[in-house]
C-alpha positions, 0 to 999 in steps of 0.5 A, a space after each residue: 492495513 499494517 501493523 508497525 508490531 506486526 511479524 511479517 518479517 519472520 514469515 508468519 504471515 506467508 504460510 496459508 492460513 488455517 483454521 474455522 472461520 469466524 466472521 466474515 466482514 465486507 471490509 478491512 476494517 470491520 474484520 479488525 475492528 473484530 478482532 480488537 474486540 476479541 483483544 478487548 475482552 482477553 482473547 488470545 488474538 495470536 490465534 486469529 488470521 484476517 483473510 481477504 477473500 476473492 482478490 481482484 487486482 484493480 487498476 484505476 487509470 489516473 489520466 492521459 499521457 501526452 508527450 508534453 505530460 510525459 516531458 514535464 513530469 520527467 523535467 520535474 522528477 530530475 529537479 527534484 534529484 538535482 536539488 538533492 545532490 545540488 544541495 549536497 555538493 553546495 556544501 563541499 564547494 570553495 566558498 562563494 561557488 556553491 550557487 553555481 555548483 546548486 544552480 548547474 545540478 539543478 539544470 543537469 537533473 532536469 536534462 537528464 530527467 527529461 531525456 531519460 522519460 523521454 526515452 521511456 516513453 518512446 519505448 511504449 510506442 503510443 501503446 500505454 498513453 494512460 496513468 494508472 495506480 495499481 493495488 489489490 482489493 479483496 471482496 470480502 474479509 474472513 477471521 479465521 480461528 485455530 480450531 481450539 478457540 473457534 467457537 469461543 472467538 464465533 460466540 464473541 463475535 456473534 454477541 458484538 453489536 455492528 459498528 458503523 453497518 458493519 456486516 454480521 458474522 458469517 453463521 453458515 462458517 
């Protein structure tokens, strides 16, 4: 959903959008689609803003969490960083000790990494015994339009053909 390009950085995009709307779309990616278009046939695209409308926040539970789950993914992550620094110091050790130097940080990451989960989890008091993965979902996308430009960018869009259903633009915007 984002642009490598894109100018984020420099806090354009944290100022509240203004402008006609011109099309209203279902999802993301017909609004962009859109505005692609618009590009396509030379129109001045710095003009337009995409507006996710009627946010929700949507958690998906992934999965139940049993201290056994908690235990083994906690020993695993901390592998993972003892392979990393095992990997690392293996290379400044006197030579022939590197393996024992890898083998330890590679125990020591997964202790830690499960002592460490371990406590975490105490800490929920069975209060959380689920996964989840959290994001952001809009109902629908608007493309707004600097008022100068607005009825040109309607008229353009209005004449595209839908692409893969996506929604018509909205006519009462």
């Amino acid at each position: 959903m984002t642009n490598p390009m894109n100018n984020t950085g420099r806090g354009l995009a944290r100022e509240v959008p203004t402008g006609w709307p011109v099309g209203s779309f279902k999802t993301y990616a017909e609004a962009q689609r859109a505005v692609d278009a618009l590009s396509d046939q030379q129109f001045p695209v710095e003009k337009l803003s995409i507006v996710g409308v009627d946010l929700m926040q949507v958690e998906k539970i992934t999965g139940r969490l049993t201290w056994g789950k908690v235990l083994g993914t906690g020993a695993l992550s901390g592998l993972w960083m003892g392979l990393f620094l095992g990997l690392i110091l293996s290379v400044f050790t006197e030579p022939g000790s590197g393996w024992v130097t890898f083998t330890t940080t590679l125990v020591v990451g997964a202790v830690f990494g499960l002592v460490f989960a371990a406590v975490a989890y105490a800490f929920t008091g069975g209060k959380r015994d689920f996964s989840s993965a959290t994001t952001i979902v809009a109902g629908h996308y608007d493309v707004l339009c600097e008022a100068d430009e607005a009825p040109r960018a309607r008229d353009l869009i209005a004449g595209q053909q839908p692409i893969d259903g996506a929604s018509h633009p909205n006519p009462d915007a």
